[in-house]
N, C-alpha and C positions, 0 to 999 in steps of 0.2 A: 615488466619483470614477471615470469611464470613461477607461479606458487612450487614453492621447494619442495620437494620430496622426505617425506618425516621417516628418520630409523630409531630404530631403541638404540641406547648404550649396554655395551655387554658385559661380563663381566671379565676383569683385566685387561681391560680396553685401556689403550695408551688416550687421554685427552690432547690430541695434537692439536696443532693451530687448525689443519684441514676439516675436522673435526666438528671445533669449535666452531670455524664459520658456516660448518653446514650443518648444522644442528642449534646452534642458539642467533647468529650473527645472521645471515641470511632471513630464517624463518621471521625472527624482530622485523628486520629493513620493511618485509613484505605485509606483515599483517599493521606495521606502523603506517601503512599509504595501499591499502588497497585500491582494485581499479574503481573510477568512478569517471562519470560525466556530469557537465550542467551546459546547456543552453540555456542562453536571456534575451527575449529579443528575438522578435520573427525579422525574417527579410522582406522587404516595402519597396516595391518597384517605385510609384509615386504616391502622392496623397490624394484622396477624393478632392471633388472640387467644393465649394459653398461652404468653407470652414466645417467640411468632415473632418475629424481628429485620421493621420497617416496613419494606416491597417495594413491588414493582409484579408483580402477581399473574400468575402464569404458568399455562395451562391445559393437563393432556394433547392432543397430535393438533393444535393451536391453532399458528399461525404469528405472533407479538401485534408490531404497531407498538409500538414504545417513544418513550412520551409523557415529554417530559425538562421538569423545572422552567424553569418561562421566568424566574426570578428570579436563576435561575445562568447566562443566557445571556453570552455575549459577544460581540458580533455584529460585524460589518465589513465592509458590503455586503451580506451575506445580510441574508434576512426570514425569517420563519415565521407562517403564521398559523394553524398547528395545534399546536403545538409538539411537531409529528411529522418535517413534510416542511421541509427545508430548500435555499431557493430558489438559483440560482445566480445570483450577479448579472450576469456576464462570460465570454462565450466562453474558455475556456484548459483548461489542465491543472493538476487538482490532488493533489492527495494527502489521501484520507481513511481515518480510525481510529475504529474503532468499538470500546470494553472494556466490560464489565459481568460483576458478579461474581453466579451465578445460589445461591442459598441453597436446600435441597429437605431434609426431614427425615425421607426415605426412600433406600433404592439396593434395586434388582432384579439379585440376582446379583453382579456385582461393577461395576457403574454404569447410568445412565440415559443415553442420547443428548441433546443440548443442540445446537441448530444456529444459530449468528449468519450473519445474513447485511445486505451493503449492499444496497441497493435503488434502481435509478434510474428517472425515469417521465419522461415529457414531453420529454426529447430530440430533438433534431430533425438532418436532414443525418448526420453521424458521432459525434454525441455518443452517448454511452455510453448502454444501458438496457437496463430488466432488471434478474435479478440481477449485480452488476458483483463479489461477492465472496462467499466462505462459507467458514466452517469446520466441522468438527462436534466436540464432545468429548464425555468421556463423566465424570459426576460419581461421584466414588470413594467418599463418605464423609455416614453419616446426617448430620443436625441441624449441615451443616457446607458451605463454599462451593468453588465451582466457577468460577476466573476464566475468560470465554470472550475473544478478543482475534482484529480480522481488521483487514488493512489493503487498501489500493489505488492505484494511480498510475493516473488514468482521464483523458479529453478527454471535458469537457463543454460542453454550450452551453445561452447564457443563456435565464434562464427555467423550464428543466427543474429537478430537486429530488430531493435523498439522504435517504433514511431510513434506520434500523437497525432489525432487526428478530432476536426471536427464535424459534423453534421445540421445544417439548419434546415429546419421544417419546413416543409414541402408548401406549406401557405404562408411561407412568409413574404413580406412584400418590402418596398423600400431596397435602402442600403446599409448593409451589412457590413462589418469586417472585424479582423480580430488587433486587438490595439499592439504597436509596436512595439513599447515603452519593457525596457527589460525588468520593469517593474511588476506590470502587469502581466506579462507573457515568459511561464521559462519550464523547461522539460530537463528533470532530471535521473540519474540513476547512480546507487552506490552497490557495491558486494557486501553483504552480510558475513555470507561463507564459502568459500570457494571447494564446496563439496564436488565432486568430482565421477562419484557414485551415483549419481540421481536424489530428486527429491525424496526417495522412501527411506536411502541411508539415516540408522538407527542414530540418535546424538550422542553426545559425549557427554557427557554429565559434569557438571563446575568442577571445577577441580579445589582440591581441599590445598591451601600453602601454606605451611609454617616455616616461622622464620629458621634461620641460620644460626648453630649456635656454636660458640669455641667447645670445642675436643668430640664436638659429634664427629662420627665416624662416617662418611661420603659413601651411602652403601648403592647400588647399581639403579634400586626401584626410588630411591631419594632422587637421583638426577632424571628419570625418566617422568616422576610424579612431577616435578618443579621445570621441566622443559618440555618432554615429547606427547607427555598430556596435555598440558597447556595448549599447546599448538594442535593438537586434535581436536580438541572441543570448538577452539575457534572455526574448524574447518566447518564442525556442524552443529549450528546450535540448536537448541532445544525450540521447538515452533510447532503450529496449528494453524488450520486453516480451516475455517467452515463455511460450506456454501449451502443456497438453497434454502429460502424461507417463504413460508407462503402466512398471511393474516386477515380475516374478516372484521374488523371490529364495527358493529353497530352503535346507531345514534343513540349519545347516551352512555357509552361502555367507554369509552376516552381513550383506553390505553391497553395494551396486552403485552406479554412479556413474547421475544421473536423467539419460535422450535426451528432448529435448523434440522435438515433434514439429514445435513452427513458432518463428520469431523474428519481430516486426516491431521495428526500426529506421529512426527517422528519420535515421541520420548513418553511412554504409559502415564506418565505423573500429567498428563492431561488427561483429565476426564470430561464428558459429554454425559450432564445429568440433568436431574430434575430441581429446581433450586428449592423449593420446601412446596407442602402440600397447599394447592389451592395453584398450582404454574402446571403447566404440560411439560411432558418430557423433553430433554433435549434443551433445554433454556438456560443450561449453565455451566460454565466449565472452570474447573479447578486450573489452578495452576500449581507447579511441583516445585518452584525455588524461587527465592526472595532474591529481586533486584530489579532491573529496568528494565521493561518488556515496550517493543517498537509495536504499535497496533495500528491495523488498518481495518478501515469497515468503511461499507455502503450501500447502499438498502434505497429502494424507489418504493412510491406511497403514491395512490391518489383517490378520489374519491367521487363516486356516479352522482351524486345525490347533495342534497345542502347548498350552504353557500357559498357561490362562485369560486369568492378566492380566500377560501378556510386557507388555517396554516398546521404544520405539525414539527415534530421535535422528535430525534432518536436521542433514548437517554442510555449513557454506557452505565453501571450500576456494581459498584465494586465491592463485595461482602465479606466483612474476615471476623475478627472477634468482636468488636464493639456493632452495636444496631444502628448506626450511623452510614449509610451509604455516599461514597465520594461517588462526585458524577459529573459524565464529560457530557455535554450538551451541544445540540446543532439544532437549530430550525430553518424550516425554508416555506413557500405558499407553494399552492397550487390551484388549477383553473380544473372544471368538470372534466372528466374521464381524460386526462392527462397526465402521464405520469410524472414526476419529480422526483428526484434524489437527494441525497446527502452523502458527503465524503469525509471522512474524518482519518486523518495519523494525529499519533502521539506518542511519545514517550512517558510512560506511568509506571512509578515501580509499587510495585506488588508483592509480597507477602506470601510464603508458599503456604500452603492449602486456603488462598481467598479463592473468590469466585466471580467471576465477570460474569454479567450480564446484559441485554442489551431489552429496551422496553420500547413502544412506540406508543406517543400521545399523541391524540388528533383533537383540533379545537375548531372549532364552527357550528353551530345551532341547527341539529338534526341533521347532520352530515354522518356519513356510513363511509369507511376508508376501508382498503382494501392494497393489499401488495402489488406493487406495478407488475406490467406482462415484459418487461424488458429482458433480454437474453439471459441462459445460465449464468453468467458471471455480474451480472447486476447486482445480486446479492452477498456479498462476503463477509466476514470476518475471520479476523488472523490476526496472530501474533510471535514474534519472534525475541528469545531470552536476548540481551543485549549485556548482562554482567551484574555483577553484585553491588 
């Protein structure tokens, strides 16, 4: 179904039936079932031999498309006719997740590198492409699995097509592969907004409803406030996206708050500040309205120096009126001058004027951590208003 076309009501406008379903009936149908995708489940020609758990076969140096079972699809507006790439049907903003759990029954040293990444091609104007996400991990453990996990809040346009893709290190050795189990493996995407402008289109701000009352009088800006707004904001909601962090921390100093280097926002009531004195600039950003905000973040770390396999944590750090910080937590290890990531979504609602922030802790004895060299998009964070 292709997102409806929004008019105002005018004044002494007949309410017809024709009207009505294109202005309230229609607009519902469509924002009740936006487009979305889910693949579960890669495609497995046969199973290794020697009781390997059935994959999808991974090769040292190899960057491999992940071909996902078309039997486990669920589709909704997307197509695929490779069941690699999958199509976009509708200019907007969505949100895609890629997990797969990589199985190897060897490790070098104390892991192997493992790199997911989303992929966009065909793009056109300001829709995303390229690589649009990546993480890298490092697997810990022989004859035993490695969940890899990235997400992203990206503006695409129709036509263009997302893929997941993995990469295993160039010294890795043994047998690889990515596990079949639609448990362990599935690549998905939904629409947030079907803005149709590009991702720099201004938001639309919540909209304010009151109720319905007897002998109120039905004036022109009442039916536009309670339907043609509504459905504009849906089109764009309020969101950031910050990339670009770089952090030294020496042994001993444990932890630093991340300065991102840029912010883009479609709605001013984000701001990119300094969270209080004694933080660098850039380490904090307000939010402008109180509800559920979709967040995504991911951030590579590793360290020259220390021991082996130190571990670290990105701590997310939510700050409103009370001195009490809520906080979303991930940890992962790392091996000498190798980088690792973390990937984290959630749903958190927030409070307008808190402040997100994002810290890095590193822990191992005289270990010196440092921001991985992985590509521009290794670093993100973003979030998109999801409602009151």
């Amino acid at each position: 179904m292709p997102k409806p076309t929004l008019t105002k009501w005018q004044s002494r406008e007949i309410p017809s039936p024709s009207l009505l379903n294109a202005r309230l009936t229609l607009p519902q149908k469509y924002y009740a079932k936006m487009p979305y995708f889910s693949a579960r489940g890669v495609s497995v020609g046969s199973s290794f031999p020697g009781g390997v758990p059935p994959n999808q076969a991974l090769m040292a140096g190899q960057r491999r498309d992940v071909t996902w079972d078309s039997s486990r699809h669920n589709l909704n507006g997307f197509t695929s006719g490779d069941n690699i790439r999958y199509r976009i049907p509708e200019d907007g903003v969505y949100h895609v997740t890629f997990n797969a759990s990589v199985w190897g029954n060897t490790v070098r040293n104390v892991g192997e590198n493992l790199n997911a990444y989303i992929t966009a091609e065909g793009s056109t104007g300001q829709g995303a492409t390229g690589v649009i996400a990546h993480t890298t991990y490092q697997h810990q453990q022989a004859n035993g699995y490695t969940t890899i996990r990235v997400s992203v809040t990206e503006y695409f346009t129709k036509g263009s097509s997302v893929r997941a893709q993995i990469y295993l290190d160039s010294g890795a050795t043994g047998t690889w592969g990515i596990a079949a189990n639609n448990y362990d493996a599935n690549f998905n995407a939904f629409m947030i907004s079907p803005s149709d402008n590009g991702w720099a289109q201004p938001a639309v701000k919540p909209p304010s409803l009151s109720a319905w009352k007897d002998d109120r009088v039905v004036s022109v800006s009442d039916m536009n406030e309670t339907s043609r707004d509504v459905f504009a904001h849906l089109e764009n909601r309020p969101r950031f996206t910050a990339r670009g962090t770089s952090f030294n921390v020496a042994s001993g100093q444990e932890k630093v708050a991340l300065s991102w280097s840029g912010m883009y926002a479609n709605d001013p009531g984000f701001v990119l500040q300094r969270l209080t004195d004694g933080y660098a600039d850039q380490t904090a950003i307000t939010v402008p309205y109180s509800g559920m905000y979709l967040i995504h973040f991911f951030c590579s770390a590793k360290h020259a120096d220390g021991t082996e396999a130190a571990s670290y944590g990105f701590q997310f750090k939510i700050y409103g009126n009370s001195d009490e910080a809520r906080i979303l937590s991930q940890n992962s290890t790392t091996r000498i001058n190798q980088d690792c990531s973390v990937a984290v979504d959630d749903l958190v609602y927030l409070t307008a004027g808190e402040v997100l922030n994002v810290r890095f802790y590193g822990w191992g004895a005289n270990t010196r951590w440092v921001s991985g060299d992985g590509d521009g998009r290794i670093s993100t964070l973003g979030a998109v208003y999801m409602g009151a």
